[in-house]
Phi, psi and omega in degrees: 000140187279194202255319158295349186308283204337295181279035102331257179339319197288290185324294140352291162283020195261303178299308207308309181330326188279309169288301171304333172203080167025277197315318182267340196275275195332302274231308154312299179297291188316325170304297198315333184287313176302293177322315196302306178295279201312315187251343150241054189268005164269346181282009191252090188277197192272357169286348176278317140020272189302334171292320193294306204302318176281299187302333176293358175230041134272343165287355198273300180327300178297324183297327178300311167332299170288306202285340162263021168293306185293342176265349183257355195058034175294328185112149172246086192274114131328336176261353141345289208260342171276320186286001147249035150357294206300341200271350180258350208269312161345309174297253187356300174316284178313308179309307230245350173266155188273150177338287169306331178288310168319308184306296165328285176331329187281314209275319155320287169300335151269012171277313180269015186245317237239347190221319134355291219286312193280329157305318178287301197312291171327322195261340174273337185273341171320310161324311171289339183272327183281297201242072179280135177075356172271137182253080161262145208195139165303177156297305186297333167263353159056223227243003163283359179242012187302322164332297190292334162247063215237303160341110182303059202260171191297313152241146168315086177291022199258337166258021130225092186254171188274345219255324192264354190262312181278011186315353196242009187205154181270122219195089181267140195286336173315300208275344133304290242282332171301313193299307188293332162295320197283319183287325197293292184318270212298331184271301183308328177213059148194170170237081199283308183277135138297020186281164164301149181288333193275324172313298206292334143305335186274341179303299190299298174317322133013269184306304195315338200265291183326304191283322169329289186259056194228348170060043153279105203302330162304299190303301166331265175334270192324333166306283167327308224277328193306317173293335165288322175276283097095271207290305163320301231263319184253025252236092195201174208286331151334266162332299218281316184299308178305309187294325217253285185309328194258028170250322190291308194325290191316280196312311191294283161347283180322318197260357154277310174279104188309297171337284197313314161317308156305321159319293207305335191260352175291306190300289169328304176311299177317310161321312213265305191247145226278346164309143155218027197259004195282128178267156166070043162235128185288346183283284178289025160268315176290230305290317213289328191302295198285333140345338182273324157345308190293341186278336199274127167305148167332292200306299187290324149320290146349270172317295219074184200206010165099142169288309189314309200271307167347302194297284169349306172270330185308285164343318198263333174267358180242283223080025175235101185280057139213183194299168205311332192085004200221118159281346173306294187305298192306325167280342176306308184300306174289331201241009194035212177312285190317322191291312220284317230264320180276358167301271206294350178306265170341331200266328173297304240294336185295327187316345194266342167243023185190120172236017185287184195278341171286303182303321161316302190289319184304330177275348151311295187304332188284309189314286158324309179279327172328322187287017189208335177231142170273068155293035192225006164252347189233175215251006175264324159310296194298305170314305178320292160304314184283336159283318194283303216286321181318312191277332149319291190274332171217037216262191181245002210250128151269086179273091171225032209267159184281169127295152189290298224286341181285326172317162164278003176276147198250000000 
């Protein structure tokens, strides 16, 4: 087999590879890179450079971070800058594939998340109907959700909870929920799938049942707001019937579904109250994080103060050993003004070669969940961004395409 078949494949498989296994996503991006570096290392000119240079300052950002780790003698982690590999290597990878491989690549990824979702859906309710009347429940929600299977009811909802739907893969539901948005964005406004407006709805309704019951209260939101930009953008009596159907589902799901349910009044209680004792919420956990803010002196903002000791004071003013959940605050913290300035530098930055509607609503949407996930920290996140943003900024693809649903096809 030649050595491009290979990085075809390799290529392809690089998102599905990303949900299903870390280990193989890595394993992946490294072939791709050795082609990339190696075999096509005359293609590369000096506008791809100069693009790099610019796609380069969120790595500018971490690096501010690191070097006051080493100066404050805090430790120098090297592994900062390896877990997000995809951020220097990407651009190269996207550069060096041809048009139709992109494309492809896209088709790939909503075809195996959209037949993944319906498998996961499947298999938890089998699950739920063989074990009617057994009080199974995730980790994360424990004996609080025991009220809702307590019940003779028609199905277990404890196998379908995110803890019981992933059960056979490692997974945090935001970022499906992420994921399952990024397939919903590509059907509504672009026409990457040749399909029927009824496929191609059934596709979206998929995702829509999936971010419910995977119970991500960001993914939830983001939902809402992607059917708003929908609607608003599009906005004629069709649209209006679709949109309008695909809010009941979502409203219906939401209000059935126990987890989820549960999720959505811890996150409201938490908001609405003045307390910061509620256990076993993840919503008044980011309050107590970014609150802390409030422990950091003028200077140290400004400045920054490293991710080692950042982590370090975050811990010692909360007594909560993780990162901000906000990326904004967190880069604030390591990285100061200049890190935080060089964030948002990055995250517009696609805006300057591409201004269709797709490309807008994603950066919206990544911009938004940054306030609730450090995604520029976790490796579904980091692959995610770093891929779209690659194709954005040096991919050969105009998405600036109708959607089939906009069409006359039926």
């Amino acid at each position: 087999m030649k050595i491009e078949s290979i990085y075809k494949y390799m290529f392809v498989l690089l998102l599905p590879s990303l949900i299903v296994s870390k280990a193989a996503n890595s394993i992946i991006l490294a072939l791709l890179v050795i082609y990339s570096m190696f075999f096509v290392k005359n293609k590369y000119h000096q506008l791809f450079f100069k693009k790099y240079l610019l796609f380069s300052s969120f790595l500018f950002s971490i690096f501010i971070g690191l070097t006051i780790d080493l100066f404050t003698q805090n430790g120098f982690e090297f592994r900062e800058i390896i877990k997000r590999a995809s951020f220097i290597f990407m651009p190269f990878i996207l550069y060096s594939s041809k048009k139709h491989l992109q494309l492809l690549s896209l088709k790939v990824f909503i075809y195996f998340l959209s037949l993944l979702s319906l498998l996961l859906i499947f298999a938890g309710i089998i699950r739920s109907i063989i074990n009617r009347g057994v009080i199974i429940y995730g980790i994360w929600d424990s004996k609080t959700t025991e009220e809702f299977y307590s019940h003779d009811m028609l199905l277990n909802w404890g196998e379908l909870s995110y803890k019981r739907l992933f059960l056979y893969f490692d997974m945090h539901p935001t970022y499906y929920a992420i994921f399952s948005l990024i397939v919903i964005l590509l059907i509504f406004f672009t026409n990457v799938l040749n399909l029927s407006k009824k496929r191609q709805l059934a596709i979206v309704i998929v995702h829509v049942i999936m971010i419910v019951m995977v119970s991500s209260k960001a993914g939830i939101l983001s939902l809402f707001l992607v059917l708003l930009i929908k609607l608003f953008t599009d906005f004629n009596k069709k649209y209006l019937i679709i949109i309008t159907s695909s809010l009941a589902i979502l409203m219906f799901f939401i209000f059935i579904i126990p987890s989820t349910q549960l999720r959505v009044k811890r996150a409201i209680e938490s908001i609405s109250s003045k307390k910061t004792d509620l256990k076993n919420s993840s919503t008044n956990e980011r309050i107590i994080l970014w609150k802390s803010i409030n422990g950091l002196n003028p200077k140290e903002l400004i400045f920054g103060i490293g991710h080692n000791q950042g982590r370090k004071r975050i811990f010692s003013l909360t007594g909560i050993d993780k990162n901000m959940h906000n990326q904004y605050l967190q880069t604030l913290v390591s990285s100061g003004i200049l890190g935080f300035i060089l964030i948002i530098f990055f995250l517009f930055l696609p805006l300057i070669y591409q201004h269709n509607l797709f490309v807008k609503t994603f950066i919206f949407i990544i911009i938004f969940n940054l306030l609730f996930e450090n995604m520029f920290d976790r490796i579904w996140g980091i692959m995610i961004i770093s891929f779209f943003y690659s194709i954005f900024i040096f991919g050969k693809i105009n998405l600036k395409q109708i959607s089939v649903l906009n069409s006359s096809k039926k």
